[in-house]
N, C-alpha and C positions, 0 to 999 in steps of 0.2 A: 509581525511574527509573534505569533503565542507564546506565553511561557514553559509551554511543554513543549513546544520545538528548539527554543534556548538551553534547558535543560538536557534535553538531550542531545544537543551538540556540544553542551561541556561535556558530558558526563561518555559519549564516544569517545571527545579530546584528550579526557583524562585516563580513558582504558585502552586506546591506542599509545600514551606516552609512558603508561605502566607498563603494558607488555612489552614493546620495546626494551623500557629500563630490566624487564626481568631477563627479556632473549641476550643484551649484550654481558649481564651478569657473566663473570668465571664460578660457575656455582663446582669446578673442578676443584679448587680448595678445600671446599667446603666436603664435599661427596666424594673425596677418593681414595676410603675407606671403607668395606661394607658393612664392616663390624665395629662396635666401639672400640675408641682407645682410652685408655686410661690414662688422666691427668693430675701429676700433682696438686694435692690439696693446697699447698703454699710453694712459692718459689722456689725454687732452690738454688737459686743464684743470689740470693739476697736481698735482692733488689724487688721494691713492691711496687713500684713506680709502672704506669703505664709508657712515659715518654723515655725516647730514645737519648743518644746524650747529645744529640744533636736539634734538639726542638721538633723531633718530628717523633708519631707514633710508631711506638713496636708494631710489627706487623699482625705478632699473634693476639692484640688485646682486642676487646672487644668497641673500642671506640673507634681502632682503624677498621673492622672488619663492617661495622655500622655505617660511617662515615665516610671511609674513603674505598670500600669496596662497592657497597650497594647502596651508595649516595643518589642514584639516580631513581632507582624501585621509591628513597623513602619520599623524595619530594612530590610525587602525584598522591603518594597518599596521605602525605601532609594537607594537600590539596583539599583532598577527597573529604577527609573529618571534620577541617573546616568549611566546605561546605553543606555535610551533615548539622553540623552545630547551629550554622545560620537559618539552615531549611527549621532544624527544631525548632526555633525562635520563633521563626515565620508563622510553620505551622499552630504554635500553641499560640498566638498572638491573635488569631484569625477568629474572625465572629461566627458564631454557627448561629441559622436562623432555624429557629424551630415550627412547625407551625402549630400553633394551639386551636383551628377551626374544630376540631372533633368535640 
């Protein structure tokens, strides 16, 4: 099997378990507003803190909305970049043969 057939069997593997991860998102959170809202600039509860008092995240910060919302969208394209990364590697690693006959 060639490496352009391997390739692009990850790279289906990886945009089939992205779009998945995007379809099961609740992106109704996030969109069910059609207009902005406005948010205060600072707390107003006091409290700057991301965590809850119980060792878990507030809902509304942006490390649950990252991490425990669309945890599933980030890791194929975690995937994906470090795949981009090693291909860069590869690719700039690679000899080019020139030919100088002329």
């Amino acid at each position: 099997m060639s490496k352009v057939v391997k390739g692009a069997i990850v790279a289906a593997a990886l945009l089939i378990v992205l779009l998945a991860g995007i379809a099961t998102a609740h992106w109704s959170d996030v969109t069910e507003n059609d207009v902005p809202k406005p948010l205060p600039t600072f707390p107003t509860d006091g409290d700057d803190t991301i965590w809850a008092g119980d060792e878990e995240l507030k809902e509304n910060s942006l490390g649950f909305a990252i991490f425990e919302k669309y945890g599933i969208v980030l890791i194929p394209l975690a995937a994906l970049m470090f795949g981009a990364m090693v291909a860069g590697v590869v690719i700039s690693r690679e000899e080019v043969e020139i030919d100088d006959s002329n």
